[in-house]
C-alpha positions as CSV (number, residue, x, y, z in Angstrom):
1,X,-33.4,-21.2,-10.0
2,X,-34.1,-17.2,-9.4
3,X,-34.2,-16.3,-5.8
4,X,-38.0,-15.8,-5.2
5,X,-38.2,-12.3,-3.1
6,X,-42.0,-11.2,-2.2
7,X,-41.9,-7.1,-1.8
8,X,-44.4,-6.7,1.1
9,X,-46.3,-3.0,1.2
10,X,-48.6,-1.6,3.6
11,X,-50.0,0.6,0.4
12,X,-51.7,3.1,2.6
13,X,-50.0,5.8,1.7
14,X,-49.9,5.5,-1.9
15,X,-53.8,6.1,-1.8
16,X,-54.0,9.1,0.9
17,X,-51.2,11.4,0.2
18,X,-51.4,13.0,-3.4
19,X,-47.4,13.2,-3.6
20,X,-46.7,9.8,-2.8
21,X,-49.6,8.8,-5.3
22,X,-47.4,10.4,-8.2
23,X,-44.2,9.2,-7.1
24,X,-45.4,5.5,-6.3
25,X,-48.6,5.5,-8.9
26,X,-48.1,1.7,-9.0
27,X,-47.1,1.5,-5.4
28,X,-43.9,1.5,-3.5
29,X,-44.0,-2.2,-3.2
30,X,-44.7,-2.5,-6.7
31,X,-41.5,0.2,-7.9
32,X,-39.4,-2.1,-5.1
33,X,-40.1,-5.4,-7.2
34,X,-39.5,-4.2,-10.0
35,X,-36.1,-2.9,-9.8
36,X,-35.5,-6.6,-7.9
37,X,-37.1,-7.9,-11.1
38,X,-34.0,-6.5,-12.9
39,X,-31.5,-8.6,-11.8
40,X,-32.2,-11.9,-13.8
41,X,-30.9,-14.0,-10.4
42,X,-34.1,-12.3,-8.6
43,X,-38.2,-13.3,-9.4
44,X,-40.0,-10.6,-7.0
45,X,-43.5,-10.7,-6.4
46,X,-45.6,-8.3,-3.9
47,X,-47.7,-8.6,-1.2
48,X,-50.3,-6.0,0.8
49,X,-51.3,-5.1,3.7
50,X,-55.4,-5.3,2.3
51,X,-54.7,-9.4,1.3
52,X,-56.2,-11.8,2.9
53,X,-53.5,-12.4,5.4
54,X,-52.1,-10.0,4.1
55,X,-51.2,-11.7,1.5
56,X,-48.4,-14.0,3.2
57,X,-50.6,-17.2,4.2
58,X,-47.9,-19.9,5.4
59,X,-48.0,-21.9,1.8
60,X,-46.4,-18.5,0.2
61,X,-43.9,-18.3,2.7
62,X,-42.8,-21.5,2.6
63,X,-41.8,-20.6,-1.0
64,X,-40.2,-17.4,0.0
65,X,-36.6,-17.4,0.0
66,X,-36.3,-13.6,1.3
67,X,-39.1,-11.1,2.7
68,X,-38.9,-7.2,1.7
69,X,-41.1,-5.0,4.2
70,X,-42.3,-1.8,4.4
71,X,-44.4,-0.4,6.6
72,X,-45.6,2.9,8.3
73,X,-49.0,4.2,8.6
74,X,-50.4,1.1,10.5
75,X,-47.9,-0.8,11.9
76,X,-50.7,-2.1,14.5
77,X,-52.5,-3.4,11.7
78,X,-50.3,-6.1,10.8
79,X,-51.8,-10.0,12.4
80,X,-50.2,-11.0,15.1
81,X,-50.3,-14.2,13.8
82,X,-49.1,-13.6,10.5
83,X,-46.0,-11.9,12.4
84,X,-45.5,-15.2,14.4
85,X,-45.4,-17.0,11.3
86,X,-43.2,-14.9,9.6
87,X,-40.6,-14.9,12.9
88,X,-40.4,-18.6,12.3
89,X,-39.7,-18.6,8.7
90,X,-36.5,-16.5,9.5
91,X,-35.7,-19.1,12.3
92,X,-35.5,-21.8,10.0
93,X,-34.0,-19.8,7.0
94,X,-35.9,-17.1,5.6
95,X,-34.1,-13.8,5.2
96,X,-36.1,-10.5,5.9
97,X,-34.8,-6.9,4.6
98,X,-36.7,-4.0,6.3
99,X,-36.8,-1.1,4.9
100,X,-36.9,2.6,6.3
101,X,-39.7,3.3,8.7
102,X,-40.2,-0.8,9.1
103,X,-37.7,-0.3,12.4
104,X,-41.0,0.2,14.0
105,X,-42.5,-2.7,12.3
106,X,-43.8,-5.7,14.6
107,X,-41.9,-8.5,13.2
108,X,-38.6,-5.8,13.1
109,X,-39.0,-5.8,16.9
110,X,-40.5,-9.1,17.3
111,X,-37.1,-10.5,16.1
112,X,-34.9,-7.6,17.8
113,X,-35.9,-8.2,21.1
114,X,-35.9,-4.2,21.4
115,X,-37.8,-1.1,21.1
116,X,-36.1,-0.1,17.4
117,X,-36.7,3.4,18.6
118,X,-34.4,6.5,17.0
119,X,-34.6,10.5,16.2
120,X,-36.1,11.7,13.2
121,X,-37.0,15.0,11.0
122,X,-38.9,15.1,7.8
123,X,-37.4,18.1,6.0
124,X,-36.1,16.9,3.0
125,X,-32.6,16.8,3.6
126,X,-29.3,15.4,1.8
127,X,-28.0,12.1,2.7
128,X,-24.7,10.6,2.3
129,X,-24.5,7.1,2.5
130,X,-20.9,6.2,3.6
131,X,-19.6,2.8,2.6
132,X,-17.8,1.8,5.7
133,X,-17.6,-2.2,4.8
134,X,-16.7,-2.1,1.0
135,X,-15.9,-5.5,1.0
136,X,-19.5,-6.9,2.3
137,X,-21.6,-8.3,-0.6
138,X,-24.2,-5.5,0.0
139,X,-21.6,-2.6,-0.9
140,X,-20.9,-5.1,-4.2
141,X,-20.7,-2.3,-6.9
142,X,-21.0,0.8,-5.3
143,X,-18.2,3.3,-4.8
144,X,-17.2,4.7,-1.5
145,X,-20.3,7.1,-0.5
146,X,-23.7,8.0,-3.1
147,X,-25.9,11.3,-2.0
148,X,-29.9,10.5,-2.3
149,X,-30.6,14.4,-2.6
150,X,-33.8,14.6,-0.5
151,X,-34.6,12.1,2.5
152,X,-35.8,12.1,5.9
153,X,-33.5,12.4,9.0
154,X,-32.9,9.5,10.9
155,X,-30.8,9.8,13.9
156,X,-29.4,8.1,16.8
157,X,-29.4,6.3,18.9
158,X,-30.9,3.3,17.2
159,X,-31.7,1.1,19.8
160,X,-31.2,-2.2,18.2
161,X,-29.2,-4.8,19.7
162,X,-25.1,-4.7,18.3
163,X,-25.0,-5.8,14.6
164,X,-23.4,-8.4,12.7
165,X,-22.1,-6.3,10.8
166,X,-22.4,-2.2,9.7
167,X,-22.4,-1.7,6.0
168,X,-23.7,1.7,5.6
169,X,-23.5,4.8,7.8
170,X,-25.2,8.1,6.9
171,X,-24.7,12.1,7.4
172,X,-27.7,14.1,7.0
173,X,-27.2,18.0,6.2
174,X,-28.2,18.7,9.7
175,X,-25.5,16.8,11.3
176,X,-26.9,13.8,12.4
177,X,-25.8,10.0,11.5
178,X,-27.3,7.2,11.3
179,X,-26.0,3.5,11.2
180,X,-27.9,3.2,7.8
181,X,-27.0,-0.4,6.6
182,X,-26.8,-3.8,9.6
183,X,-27.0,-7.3,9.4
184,X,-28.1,-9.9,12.1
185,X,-28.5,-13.7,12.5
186,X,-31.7,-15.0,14.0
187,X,-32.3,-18.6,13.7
188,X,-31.2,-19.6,10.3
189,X,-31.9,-16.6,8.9
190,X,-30.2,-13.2,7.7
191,X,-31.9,-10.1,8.2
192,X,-31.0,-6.6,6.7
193,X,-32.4,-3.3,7.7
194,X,-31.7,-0.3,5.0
195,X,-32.5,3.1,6.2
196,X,-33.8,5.1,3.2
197,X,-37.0,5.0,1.8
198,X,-39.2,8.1,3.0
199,X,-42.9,7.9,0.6
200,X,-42.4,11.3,0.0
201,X,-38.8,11.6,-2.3
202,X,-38.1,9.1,-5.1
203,X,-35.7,7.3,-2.9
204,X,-36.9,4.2,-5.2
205,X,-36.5,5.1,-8.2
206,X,-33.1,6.0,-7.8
207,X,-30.0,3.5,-9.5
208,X,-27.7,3.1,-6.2
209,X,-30.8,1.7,-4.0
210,X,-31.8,-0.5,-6.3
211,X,-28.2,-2.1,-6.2
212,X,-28.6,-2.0,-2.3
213,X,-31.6,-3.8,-2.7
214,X,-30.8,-6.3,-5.5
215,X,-27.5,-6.9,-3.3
216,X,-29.2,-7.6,0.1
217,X,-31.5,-9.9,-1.4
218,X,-28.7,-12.2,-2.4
219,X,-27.1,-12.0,0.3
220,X,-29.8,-12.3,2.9
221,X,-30.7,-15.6,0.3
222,X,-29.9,-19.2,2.2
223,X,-29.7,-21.6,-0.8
224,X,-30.6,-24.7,1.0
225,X,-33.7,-26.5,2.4
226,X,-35.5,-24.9,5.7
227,X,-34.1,-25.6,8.7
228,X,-37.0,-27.0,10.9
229,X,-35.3,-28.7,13.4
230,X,-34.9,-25.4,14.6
231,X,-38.3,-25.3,16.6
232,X,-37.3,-29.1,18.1
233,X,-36.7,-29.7,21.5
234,X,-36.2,-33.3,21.4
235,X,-35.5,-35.3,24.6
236,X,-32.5,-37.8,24.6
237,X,-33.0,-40.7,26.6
238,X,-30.4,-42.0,29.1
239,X,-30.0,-45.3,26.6
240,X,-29.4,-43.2,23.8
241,X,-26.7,-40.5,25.2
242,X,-23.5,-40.7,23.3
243,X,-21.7,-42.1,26.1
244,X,-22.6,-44.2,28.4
245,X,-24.5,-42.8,31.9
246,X,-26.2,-44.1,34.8
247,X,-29.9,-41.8,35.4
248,X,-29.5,-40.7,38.9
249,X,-31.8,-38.5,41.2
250,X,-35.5,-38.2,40.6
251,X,-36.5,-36.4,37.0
252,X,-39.8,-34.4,36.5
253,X,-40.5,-35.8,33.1
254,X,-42.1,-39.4,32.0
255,X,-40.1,-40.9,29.2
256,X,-40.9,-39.3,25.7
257,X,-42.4,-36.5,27.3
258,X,-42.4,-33.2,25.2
259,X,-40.3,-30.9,27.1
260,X,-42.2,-27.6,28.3
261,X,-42.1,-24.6,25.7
């Protein structure tokens, strides 16, 4: 069974700014899915911003197997309950790849914990995108560094908590680097954020991202059942402790009583 990937777009830009109309004329999201859509292991679908929940009501996440996100314009926007819901998904399995200016995305630093802030400069600068863990599934394919000729700057410090793992770093013809490629663990669930992707240069159209992108969505793909036990809090009563105990001292709960959460 294809890994089902949904390609969630704010598609603001795409009807405001002239350039990004004739780069994107389908929409970012939409150039994104396609180029998953490539890869017969992938079946990538797209979501908005302007959807009814924006177009990721719990029944389609349940039969999400990896979230795509990018966002800019109106990060406010997004439902706070609809962030909430995604959050657990990726608790119990779900992987989530965020893309570019997504750091500043509320489920980005819902599940961060931090404020995902960094340096930027949008002046149409070459990036080199060093491979600095070739043998990590993302790099699968690529050689040791590939140039995207015009992008925006990103710079540290990236405050984000300490990675997993590092796949990418870039050097921008300014001088600046960037810690372009990480992985994290929260819950269940992988998460991958990917630096490029300014609306303004065909970043997606180009052959290297789309193998970054086709690559992360396997990897950040769990292939078994939702873990839901993760939400659980269960209490385990005295007769049913692995070995045997005696209760002693007074105890603040009734028997069967759902914990506090």
């Amino acid at each position: 069974m294809a890994i089902r990937a949904v390609v969630w777009g704010e598609n603001i830009h795409e009807h405001i700014n002239k350039t990004v109309a004739e780069l994107y004329p389908d929409g970012m999201h939409a150039t994104i899915a396609k180029a998953l859509n490539a890869d017969s292991a992938i079946s990538a679908t797209t979501a908005t911003l302007q959807e009814a929940e924006h177009g990721l009501p719990q029944s389609r996440l349940d039969d999400t197997d990896v979230l795509v996100w990018w966002g800019h314009k109106d990060h406010g926007a997004v439902s706070d309950e609809v962030v909430e819901r995604i959050a657990k998904r990726v608790w119990e399995g779900m992987g989530l790849i965020v893309l570019h200016s997504g750091h500043f995305s509320k489920i980005f630093k819902r599940l961060m914990g931090t404020p995902c802030a960094l340096k930027w400069r949008e002046a149409g600068e070459r990036e080199r995108l060093w491979v600095v863990n070739p043998g990590h599934p993302i790099a699968e394919g690529l050689g040791e560094n590939f140039v995207i000729e015009y992008e925006e700057m990103y710079g540290e410090h990236f405050s984000v908590p300490e990675p997993l793992e590092t796949v990418f770093i870039s050097w921008f013809q300014g001088g600046e680097v960037f810690r372009s490629g990480m992985t994290w663990r929260r819950g269940a669930g992988n998460i991958f954020y990917f630096r490029p992707g300014h609306e303004t240069y065909p970043t997606y159209h180009q052959q290297e991202v789309h193998k970054v992108l086709q690559n992360a969505v396997k990897w950040a793909h769990i292939p078994r059942p939702a873990y839901k036990a993760v939400h659980d809090a269960p209490n385990v009563p005295v007769e049913k402790a692995l070995e045997p105990i005696v209760e002693r001292g007074p105890k603040l709960h009734a028997a069967g009583e759902q914990g506090y959460k």
